[in-house]
N, C-alpha and C positions, 0 to 999 in steps of 0.2 A: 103362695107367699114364699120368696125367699127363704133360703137358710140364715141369713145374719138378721133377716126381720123377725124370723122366728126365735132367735137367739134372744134380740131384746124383750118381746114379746115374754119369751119364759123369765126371764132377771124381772121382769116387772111384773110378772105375778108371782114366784116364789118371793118378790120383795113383800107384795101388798098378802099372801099366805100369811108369811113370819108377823105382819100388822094383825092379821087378825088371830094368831096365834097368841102374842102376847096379852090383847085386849081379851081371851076368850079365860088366859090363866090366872085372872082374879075369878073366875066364878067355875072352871073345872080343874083336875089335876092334868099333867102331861098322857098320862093316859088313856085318859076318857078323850081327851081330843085327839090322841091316835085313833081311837075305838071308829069316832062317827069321821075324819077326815079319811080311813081304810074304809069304811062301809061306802061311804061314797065312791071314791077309788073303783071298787069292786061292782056298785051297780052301773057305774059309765061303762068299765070295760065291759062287762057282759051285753052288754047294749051294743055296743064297738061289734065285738065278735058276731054276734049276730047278722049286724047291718052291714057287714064288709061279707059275711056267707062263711065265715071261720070256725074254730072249733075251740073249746078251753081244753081237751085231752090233749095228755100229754105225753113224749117217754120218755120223761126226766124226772121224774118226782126229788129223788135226792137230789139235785142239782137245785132245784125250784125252794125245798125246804132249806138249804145253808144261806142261797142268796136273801130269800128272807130273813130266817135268824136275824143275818149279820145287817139285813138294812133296815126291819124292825127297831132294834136296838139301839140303833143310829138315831133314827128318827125320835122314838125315846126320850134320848138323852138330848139332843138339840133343841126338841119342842121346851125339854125342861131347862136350858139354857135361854132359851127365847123367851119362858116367862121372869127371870132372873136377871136378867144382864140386859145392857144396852143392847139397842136393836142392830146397830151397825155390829159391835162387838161378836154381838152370838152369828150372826150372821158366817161372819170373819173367819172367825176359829174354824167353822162347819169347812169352806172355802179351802183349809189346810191338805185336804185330803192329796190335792195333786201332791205336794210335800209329801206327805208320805208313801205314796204309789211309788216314789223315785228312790224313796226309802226302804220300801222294800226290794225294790230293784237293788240296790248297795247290799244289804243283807242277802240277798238269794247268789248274787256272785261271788260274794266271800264264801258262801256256806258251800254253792258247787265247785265252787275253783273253775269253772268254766270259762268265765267270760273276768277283763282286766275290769276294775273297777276305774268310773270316769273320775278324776278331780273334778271337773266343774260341774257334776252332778253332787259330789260333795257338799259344794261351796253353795249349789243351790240347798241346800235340805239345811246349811246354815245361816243362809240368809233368811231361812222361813221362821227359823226356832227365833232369829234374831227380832223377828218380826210380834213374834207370838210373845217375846218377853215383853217390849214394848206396851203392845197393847193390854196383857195383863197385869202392867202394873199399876194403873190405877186401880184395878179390877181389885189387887191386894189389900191397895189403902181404903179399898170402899168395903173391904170383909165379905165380897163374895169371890173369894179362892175357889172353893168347891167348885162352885157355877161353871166359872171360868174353866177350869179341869172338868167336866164335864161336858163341856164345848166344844174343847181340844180331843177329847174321847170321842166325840161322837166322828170327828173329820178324820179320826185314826179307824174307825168302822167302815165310815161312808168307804171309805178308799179301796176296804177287802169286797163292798158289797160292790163296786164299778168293778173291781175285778170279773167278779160272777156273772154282772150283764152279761160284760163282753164275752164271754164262755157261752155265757146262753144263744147270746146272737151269734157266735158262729158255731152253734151245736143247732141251728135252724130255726129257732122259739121265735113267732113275732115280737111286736114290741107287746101289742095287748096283754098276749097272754104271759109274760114276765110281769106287766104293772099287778095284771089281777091276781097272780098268785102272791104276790108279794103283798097285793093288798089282804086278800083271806089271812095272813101271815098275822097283818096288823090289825086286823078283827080279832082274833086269836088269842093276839097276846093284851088286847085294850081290855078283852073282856076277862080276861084273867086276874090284873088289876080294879076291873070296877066291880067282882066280887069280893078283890079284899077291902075295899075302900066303901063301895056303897055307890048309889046309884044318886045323882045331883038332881033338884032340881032344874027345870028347864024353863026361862025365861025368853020373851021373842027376842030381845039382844042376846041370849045367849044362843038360841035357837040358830037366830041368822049369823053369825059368828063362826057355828061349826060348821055351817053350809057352806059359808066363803072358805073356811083350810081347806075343805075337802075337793070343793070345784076349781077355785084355783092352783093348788097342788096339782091336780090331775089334767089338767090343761096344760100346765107348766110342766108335767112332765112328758108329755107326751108330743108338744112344741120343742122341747128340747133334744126327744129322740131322734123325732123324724127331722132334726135340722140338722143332726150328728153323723145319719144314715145318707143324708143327701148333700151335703155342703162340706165345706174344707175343712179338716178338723183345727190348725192352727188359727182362723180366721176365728173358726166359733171359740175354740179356748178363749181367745182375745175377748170376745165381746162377753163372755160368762160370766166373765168378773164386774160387769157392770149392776151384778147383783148389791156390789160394797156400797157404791153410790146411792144406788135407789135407795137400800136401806138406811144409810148414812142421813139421806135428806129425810124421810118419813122418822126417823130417830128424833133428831132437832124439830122437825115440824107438828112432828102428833104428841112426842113424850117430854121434848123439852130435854133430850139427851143432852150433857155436857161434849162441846165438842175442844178437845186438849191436841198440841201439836203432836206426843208424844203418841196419840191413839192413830193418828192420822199417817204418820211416817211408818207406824209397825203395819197398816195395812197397804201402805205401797210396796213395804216390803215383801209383804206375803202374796199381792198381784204380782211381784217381779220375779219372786221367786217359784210358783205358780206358772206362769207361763215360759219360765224357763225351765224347770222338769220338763212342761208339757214339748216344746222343740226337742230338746234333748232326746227324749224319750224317741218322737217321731223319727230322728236322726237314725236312732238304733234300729229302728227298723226299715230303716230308706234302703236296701237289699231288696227286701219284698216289696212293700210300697213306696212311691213318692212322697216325698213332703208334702203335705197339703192334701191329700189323696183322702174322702170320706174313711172312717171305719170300716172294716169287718166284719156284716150283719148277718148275712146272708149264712 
Protein backbone atom coordinates (compact mmCIF):
# COMPACT_ATOMS: atom_id res chain seq x y z
CA UNK A 1 0.00 0.00 0.00
CA UNK A 2 1.01 3.29 -0.62
CA UNK A 3 2.24 6.08 1.73
CA UNK A 4 -0.88 8.57 1.31
CA UNK A 5 -3.16 5.33 1.54
CA UNK A 6 -1.63 4.54 4.53
CA UNK A 7 -1.94 8.04 5.80
CA UNK A 8 -5.65 7.84 5.38
CA UNK A 9 -6.00 4.43 6.43
CA UNK A 10 -4.23 5.57 10.04
CA UNK A 11 -6.85 9.22 10.34
CA UNK A 12 -9.55 6.56 9.92
CA UNK A 13 -8.57 4.38 12.59
CA UNK A 14 -7.15 6.77 15.14
CA UNK A 15 -10.63 8.55 14.26
CA UNK A 16 -12.86 5.26 14.91
CA UNK A 17 -9.89 4.68 18.24
CA UNK A 18 -11.07 8.13 19.83
CA UNK A 19 -15.14 6.43 18.81
CA UNK A 20 -14.27 3.82 20.82
CA UNK A 21 -12.35 5.67 23.35
CA UNK A 22 -15.16 8.00 24.30
CA UNK A 23 -18.08 5.25 24.21
CA UNK A 24 -15.67 3.04 26.48
CA UNK A 25 -15.40 6.32 29.22
CA UNK A 26 -18.80 5.90 30.51
CA UNK A 27 -17.99 2.53 31.86
CA UNK A 28 -13.81 2.80 32.59
CA UNK A 29 -11.60 5.83 33.74
CA UNK A 30 -8.81 7.29 31.22
CA UNK A 31 -6.62 4.90 32.71
CA UNK A 32 -7.74 1.72 32.80
CA UNK A 33 -8.31 2.12 28.95
CA UNK A 34 -4.58 3.10 28.73
CA UNK A 35 -3.91 -0.04 30.90
CA UNK A 36 -5.68 -2.66 28.21
CA UNK A 37 -5.31 -0.39 24.82
CA UNK A 38 -0.89 -0.67 25.91
CA UNK A 39 -1.33 -4.40 26.89
CA UNK A 40 -2.54 -4.77 23.39
CA UNK A 41 -0.03 -2.54 21.90
CA UNK A 42 2.59 -4.62 23.55
CA UNK A 43 1.30 -8.15 22.66
CA UNK A 44 1.15 -7.15 18.64
CA UNK A 45 4.52 -5.96 18.78
CA UNK A 46 5.99 -8.72 20.47
CA UNK A 47 4.42 -10.79 17.94
CA UNK A 48 5.84 -8.20 15.19
CA UNK A 49 9.41 -8.88 16.56
CA UNK A 50 9.16 -12.18 16.36
CA UNK A 51 7.68 -12.79 12.88
CA UNK A 52 10.00 -10.20 11.12
CA UNK A 53 13.22 -12.42 13.13
CA UNK A 54 13.88 -9.01 15.53
CA UNK A 55 14.74 -8.64 18.92
CA UNK A 56 13.10 -6.20 21.82
CA UNK A 57 17.05 -5.57 23.46
CA UNK A 58 18.05 -2.72 23.44
CA UNK A 59 20.96 -0.02 24.11
CA UNK A 60 18.92 2.80 25.00
CA UNK A 61 16.95 2.22 27.92
CA UNK A 62 17.07 5.96 28.97
CA UNK A 63 16.14 7.10 25.84
CA UNK A 64 13.25 4.37 25.56
CA UNK A 65 11.98 5.38 29.43
CA UNK A 66 11.67 9.57 28.76
CA UNK A 67 10.06 8.96 25.33
CA UNK A 68 7.39 6.98 27.19
CA UNK A 69 7.12 9.15 30.28
CA UNK A 70 6.41 11.97 27.98
CA UNK A 71 3.89 9.92 25.47
CA UNK A 72 2.31 7.95 28.24
CA UNK A 73 1.23 11.17 29.65
CA UNK A 74 -0.07 12.38 26.55
CA UNK A 75 -2.05 9.74 25.81
CA UNK A 76 -3.47 10.05 29.45
CA UNK A 77 -4.52 13.27 29.27
CA UNK A 78 -6.14 12.97 25.56
CA UNK A 79 -8.01 9.72 26.37
CA UNK A 80 -9.31 11.96 29.32
CA UNK A 81 -10.25 14.64 26.91
CA UNK A 82 -11.92 12.31 24.57
CA UNK A 83 -14.06 11.12 27.21
CA UNK A 84 -15.12 14.88 27.96
CA UNK A 85 -15.27 17.01 25.12
CA UNK A 86 -16.65 16.79 21.59
CA UNK A 87 -15.14 14.18 19.55
CA UNK A 88 -13.85 16.54 16.72
CA UNK A 89 -12.74 19.03 19.65
CA UNK A 90 -10.52 16.72 21.62
CA UNK A 91 -9.35 15.40 18.59
CA UNK A 92 -8.23 19.05 17.45
CA UNK A 93 -6.41 20.23 20.41
CA UNK A 94 -4.25 16.67 20.39
CA UNK A 95 -3.52 17.76 16.47
CA UNK A 96 -1.68 21.26 18.17
CA UNK A 97 1.20 19.45 18.72
CA UNK A 98 2.85 20.45 15.22
CA UNK A 99 2.21 24.19 16.78
CA UNK A 100 4.15 23.70 19.24
CA UNK A 101 7.28 21.55 17.90
CA UNK A 102 7.60 25.14 15.92
CA UNK A 103 7.29 26.55 19.20
CA UNK A 104 9.79 25.00 20.46
CA UNK A 105 11.82 25.57 17.63
CA UNK A 106 11.26 29.77 18.59
CA UNK A 107 12.24 29.10 22.23
CA UNK A 108 15.59 27.00 21.56
CA UNK A 109 16.92 29.92 19.03
CA UNK A 110 16.33 32.48 21.37
CA UNK A 111 17.70 30.62 24.20
CA UNK A 112 21.01 29.51 22.02
CA UNK A 113 21.35 32.65 20.02
CA UNK A 114 22.34 30.52 17.30
CA UNK A 115 20.05 30.37 14.62
CA UNK A 116 17.60 34.14 13.59
CA UNK A 117 14.30 33.48 14.67
CA UNK A 118 11.74 32.95 11.50
CA UNK A 119 8.65 35.78 11.59
CA UNK A 120 6.45 33.56 9.75
CA UNK A 121 7.12 30.68 11.95
CA UNK A 122 5.86 33.31 14.50
CA UNK A 123 2.85 34.05 12.76
CA UNK A 124 2.30 30.36 12.42
CA UNK A 125 2.44 29.33 16.29
CA UNK A 126 -0.27 32.46 16.26
CA UNK A 127 -2.43 31.53 13.86
CA UNK A 128 -2.68 28.05 16.02
CA UNK A 129 -3.32 29.69 19.62
CA UNK A 130 -5.82 31.86 17.37
CA UNK A 131 -7.37 28.66 16.41
CA UNK A 132 -7.25 27.06 19.91
CA UNK A 133 -9.21 30.08 21.19
CA UNK A 134 -11.80 29.61 18.77
CA UNK A 135 -12.53 26.28 19.36
CA UNK A 136 -12.45 26.53 23.19
CA UNK A 137 -14.80 28.94 23.51
CA UNK A 138 -17.82 27.19 23.43
CA UNK A 139 -15.83 24.62 25.29
CA UNK A 140 -15.91 27.77 28.18
CA UNK A 141 -19.63 28.38 27.91
CA UNK A 142 -20.29 24.57 28.13
CA UNK A 143 -18.01 24.50 31.86
CA UNK A 144 -15.62 22.09 30.42
CA UNK A 145 -12.41 24.57 30.56
CA UNK A 146 -10.38 21.91 32.40
CA UNK A 147 -11.08 19.36 29.58
CA UNK A 148 -10.37 21.58 27.15
CA UNK A 149 -6.74 22.57 28.91
CA UNK A 150 -6.11 19.15 29.17
CA UNK A 151 -6.42 18.60 25.59
CA UNK A 152 -4.23 21.44 24.66
CA UNK A 153 -1.69 19.65 27.39
CA UNK A 154 -1.67 16.60 26.09
CA UNK A 155 -0.60 18.18 22.08
CA UNK A 156 1.93 20.28 24.16
CA UNK A 157 3.48 16.50 25.35
CA UNK A 158 2.64 14.66 22.19
CA UNK A 159 5.12 17.09 20.47
CA UNK A 160 8.15 16.45 23.15
CA UNK A 161 7.27 12.63 22.63
CA UNK A 162 7.53 13.15 18.31
CA UNK A 163 10.66 14.66 19.33
CA UNK A 164 12.09 11.29 21.00
CA UNK A 165 10.85 9.06 18.10
CA UNK A 166 12.71 10.73 15.83
CA UNK A 167 15.94 10.54 18.16
CA UNK A 168 15.17 6.87 18.41
CA UNK A 169 14.82 6.37 14.73
CA UNK A 170 17.97 7.87 14.08
CA UNK A 171 19.84 6.27 17.08
CA UNK A 172 18.74 2.90 14.88
CA UNK A 173 15.54 1.48 17.26
CA UNK A 174 12.88 -0.10 14.75
CA UNK A 175 9.64 1.10 14.70
CA UNK A 176 8.47 -2.04 16.80
CA UNK A 177 10.51 -1.81 19.26
CA UNK A 178 9.89 2.03 20.15
CA UNK A 179 5.76 1.19 19.93
CA UNK A 180 6.50 -1.82 22.50
CA UNK A 181 8.48 0.02 24.87
CA UNK A 182 6.28 2.83 24.91
CA UNK A 183 3.54 0.38 25.25
CA UNK A 184 5.05 -1.55 28.66
CA UNK A 185 5.42 2.35 29.59
CA UNK A 186 1.63 2.41 29.27
CA UNK A 187 1.02 -0.98 31.18
CA UNK A 188 3.02 0.62 33.92
CA UNK A 189 1.42 3.53 34.42
CA UNK A 190 -2.57 2.12 33.60
CA UNK A 191 -1.71 -0.27 36.36
CA UNK A 192 -0.60 2.24 38.67
CA UNK A 193 -3.89 4.01 38.39
CA UNK A 194 -6.21 0.94 38.45
CA UNK A 195 -4.54 0.18 42.06
CA UNK A 196 -5.55 3.44 43.24
CA UNK A 197 -8.91 3.35 41.58
CA UNK A 198 -9.89 -0.22 41.69
CA UNK A 199 -10.43 -2.71 39.17
CA UNK A 200 -14.14 -2.19 36.85
CA UNK A 201 -16.17 -4.60 35.94
CA UNK A 202 -16.09 -6.02 32.67
CA UNK A 203 -18.93 -6.10 30.37
CA UNK A 204 -18.98 -7.79 26.52
CA UNK A 205 -19.58 -3.87 25.29
CA UNK A 206 -17.06 -3.08 27.52
CA UNK A 207 -14.83 -5.91 26.71
CA UNK A 208 -15.14 -5.28 22.93
CA UNK A 209 -14.58 -1.45 23.35
CA UNK A 210 -11.14 -1.93 24.91
CA UNK A 211 -10.21 -4.47 22.07
CA UNK A 212 -11.11 -1.84 19.45
CA UNK A 213 -8.59 1.26 21.22
CA UNK A 214 -6.18 -1.08 21.50
CA UNK A 215 -6.22 -2.74 17.87
CA UNK A 216 -6.85 0.22 16.24
CA UNK A 217 -4.54 2.40 17.94
CA UNK A 218 -1.76 0.05 17.00
CA UNK A 219 -2.63 -0.48 13.48
CA UNK A 220 -2.81 3.21 13.20
CA UNK A 221 0.22 3.55 14.53
CA UNK A 222 2.15 1.56 12.87
CA UNK A 223 0.32 2.69 9.28
CA UNK A 224 1.34 5.86 10.12
CA UNK A 225 5.17 5.09 10.77
CA UNK A 226 5.84 3.00 8.01
CA UNK A 227 4.04 5.79 5.60
CA UNK A 228 6.45 8.40 7.31
CA UNK A 229 9.68 6.19 6.82
CA UNK A 230 8.70 5.54 3.10
CA UNK A 231 6.59 8.48 1.49
CA UNK A 232 7.03 12.23 1.39
CA UNK A 233 6.89 13.85 4.52
CA UNK A 234 4.81 17.24 3.37
CA UNK A 235 2.32 14.93 1.33
CA UNK A 236 1.75 12.81 4.51
CA UNK A 237 1.63 16.09 6.98
CA UNK A 238 -1.18 17.06 4.43
CA UNK A 239 -3.36 14.06 4.64
CA UNK A 240 -2.87 13.72 8.62
CA UNK A 241 -5.13 16.10 9.34
CA UNK A 242 -7.90 14.35 7.77
CA UNK A 243 -8.04 12.92 11.25
CA UNK A 244 -10.38 16.65 12.02
CA UNK A 245 -12.97 15.38 9.50
CA UNK A 246 -13.20 11.86 10.24
CA UNK A 247 -13.71 12.79 13.66
CA UNK A 248 -15.79 15.73 12.90
CA UNK A 249 -18.44 13.43 10.99
CA UNK A 250 -18.52 10.37 13.56
CA UNK A 251 -19.02 13.64 16.26
CA UNK A 252 -22.41 14.69 14.56
CA UNK A 253 -23.12 11.12 13.41
CA UNK A 254 -22.71 8.94 16.61
CA UNK A 255 -22.93 11.77 19.48
CA UNK A 256 -25.02 14.32 18.02
CA UNK A 257 -22.04 16.84 18.58
CA UNK A 258 -23.05 20.46 18.05
CA UNK A 259 -21.56 21.57 14.96
CA UNK A 260 -20.97 25.97 15.52
CA UNK A 261 -19.17 28.03 12.76
CA UNK A 262 -16.82 29.22 15.30
CA UNK A 263 -15.50 25.39 16.15
CA UNK A 264 -15.14 24.84 12.63
CA UNK A 265 -12.87 28.06 11.45
CA UNK A 266 -10.58 27.41 14.80
CA UNK A 267 -9.87 24.13 13.24
CA UNK A 268 -8.96 25.24 9.88
CA UNK A 269 -7.05 27.42 11.53
CA UNK A 270 -5.04 25.01 13.45
CA UNK A 271 -4.72 22.55 9.79
CA UNK A 272 -3.21 25.88 8.35
CA UNK A 273 -1.36 26.52 10.84
CA UNK A 274 -0.09 22.74 11.27
CA UNK A 275 0.94 22.43 7.91
CA UNK A 276 2.69 25.49 7.93
CA UNK A 277 5.20 24.83 10.82
CA UNK A 278 5.33 21.45 9.18
CA UNK A 279 6.92 23.31 5.35
CA UNK A 280 8.70 25.72 7.43
CA UNK A 281 10.13 23.33 9.52
CA UNK A 282 11.23 21.05 6.34
CA UNK A 283 12.62 24.42 4.81
CA UNK A 284 15.08 24.59 7.60
CA UNK A 285 16.35 21.62 6.92
CA UNK A 286 16.33 21.56 2.93
CA UNK A 287 20.74 21.90 3.47
CA UNK A 288 20.42 18.33 4.43
CA UNK A 289 17.49 17.13 2.89
CA UNK A 290 14.89 17.97 0.15
CA UNK A 291 11.57 19.17 0.65
CA UNK A 292 9.47 16.18 0.41
CA UNK A 293 12.44 13.71 1.16
CA UNK A 294 10.97 10.76 3.77
CA UNK A 295 12.26 11.27 7.47
CA UNK A 296 15.27 10.18 9.15
CA UNK A 297 14.80 6.46 10.33
CA UNK A 298 17.53 4.71 9.83
Amino acid sequence: MSAPWLIVGATFLFSTMGVCVKLASSEYPAGEIVFYRCLTGAVLMLGLSRWQGGTLATRLPAMHFWRSLSGVISLVLWFYALGNLPLATAMTLNYMSSVWMALFLIGGAVALGTARVDGRLIATVLVGFAGVALILRPTIEEQQLWHGLMGLLSGVIAATAYLQVTALGRAGEPEYRIVFYFSVGGLAAGALTMLWEGLHAHSWRGAALLLGVGVTATLAQLMMTRAYSTGRTLVNASLQYLGIPWAFAFGVLLFDDKVTAMAICGMLLIVGAGLGATLLRSRSTASVANIGDPPNTA
